[in-house]
Legacy VTK file of the C-alpha trace (Angstrom):
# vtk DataFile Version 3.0
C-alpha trace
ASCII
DATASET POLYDATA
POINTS 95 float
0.000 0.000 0.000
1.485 3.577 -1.027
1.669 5.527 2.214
1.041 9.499 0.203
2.296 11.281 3.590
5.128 9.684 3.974
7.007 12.060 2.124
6.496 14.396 4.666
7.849 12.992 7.651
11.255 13.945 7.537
10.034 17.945 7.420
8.187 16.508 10.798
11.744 16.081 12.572
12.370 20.166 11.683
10.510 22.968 13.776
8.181 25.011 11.358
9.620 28.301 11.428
12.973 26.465 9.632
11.164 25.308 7.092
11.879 26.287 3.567
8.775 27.998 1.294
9.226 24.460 -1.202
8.690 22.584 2.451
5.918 24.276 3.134
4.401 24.389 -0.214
4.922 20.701 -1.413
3.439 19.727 2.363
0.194 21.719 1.673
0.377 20.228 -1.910
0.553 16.727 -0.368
-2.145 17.301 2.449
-4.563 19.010 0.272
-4.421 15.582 -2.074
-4.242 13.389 0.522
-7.757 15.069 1.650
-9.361 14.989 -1.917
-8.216 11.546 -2.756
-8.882 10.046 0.589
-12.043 11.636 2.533
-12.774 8.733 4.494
-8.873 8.389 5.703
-8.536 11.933 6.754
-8.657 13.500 10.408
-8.841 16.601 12.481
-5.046 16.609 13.099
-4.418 16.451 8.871
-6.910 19.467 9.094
-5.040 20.682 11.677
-1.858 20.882 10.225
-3.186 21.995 6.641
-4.173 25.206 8.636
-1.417 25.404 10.942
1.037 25.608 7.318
-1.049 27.730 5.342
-1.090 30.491 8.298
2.398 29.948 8.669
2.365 31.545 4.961
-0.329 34.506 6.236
-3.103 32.872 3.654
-5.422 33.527 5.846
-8.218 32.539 3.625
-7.214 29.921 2.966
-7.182 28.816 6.701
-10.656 30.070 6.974
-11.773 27.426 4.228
-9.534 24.484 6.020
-11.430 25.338 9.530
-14.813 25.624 7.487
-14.046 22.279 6.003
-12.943 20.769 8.823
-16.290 21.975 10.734
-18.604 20.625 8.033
-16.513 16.852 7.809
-16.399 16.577 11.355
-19.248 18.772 12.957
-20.404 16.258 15.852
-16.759 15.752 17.287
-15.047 18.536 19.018
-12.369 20.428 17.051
-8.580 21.082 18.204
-8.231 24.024 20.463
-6.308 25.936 17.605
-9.282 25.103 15.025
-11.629 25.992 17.387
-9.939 29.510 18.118
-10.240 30.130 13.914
-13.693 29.189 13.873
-14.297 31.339 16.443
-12.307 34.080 14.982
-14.477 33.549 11.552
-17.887 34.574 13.228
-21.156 32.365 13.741
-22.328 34.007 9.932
-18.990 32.119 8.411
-20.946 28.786 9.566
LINES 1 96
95 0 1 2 3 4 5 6 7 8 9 10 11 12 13 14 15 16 17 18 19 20 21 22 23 24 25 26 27 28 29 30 31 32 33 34 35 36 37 38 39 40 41 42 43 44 45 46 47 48 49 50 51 52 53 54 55 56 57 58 59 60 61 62 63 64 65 66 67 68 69 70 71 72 73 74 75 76 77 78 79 80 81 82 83 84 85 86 87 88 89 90 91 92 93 94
């Protein structure tokens, strides 16, 4: 079975802020597949770190539609603290 995140593991092993702009790119590239390819196989923490890398690149938009996607795919379980602040930040009418 082809594992698609395993590419990114070794950026895992390197705190964010050293990160390169490919890094970051290619791992947003690779989540945002992994997500479209495989619904059923994602969870909160891929969310989690989808939005975490995009705001790390101040698309804040684009975090807004991973926390609004997140929300709709898993609306009866409780978000991460961090997606919770976003949807929070978004406003009830975002929802």
């Amino acid at each position: 079975m082809r594992r698609p995140l395993a590419c990114l593991i070794p950026c895992f092993f390197t705190p964010l802020h050293e990160w390169s702009q490919q890094d970051i790119d290619k791992a947003i590239g690779v989540l945002e597949d992994f997500l479209q390819e495989h619904p059923a196989a994602g969870s909160l923490t891929h969310f989690n770190i989808l939005a975490e890398l995009h705001l790390q690149q101040g698309r804040h938009q684009r975090v807004a539609d991973v926390v609004r996607t997140a929300a709709d795919t898993f609306g009866n379980q409780e978000l991460p603290i961090d997606l919770q602040v976003g949807k929070h930040n978004l406003g009830a009418e975002a929802f």
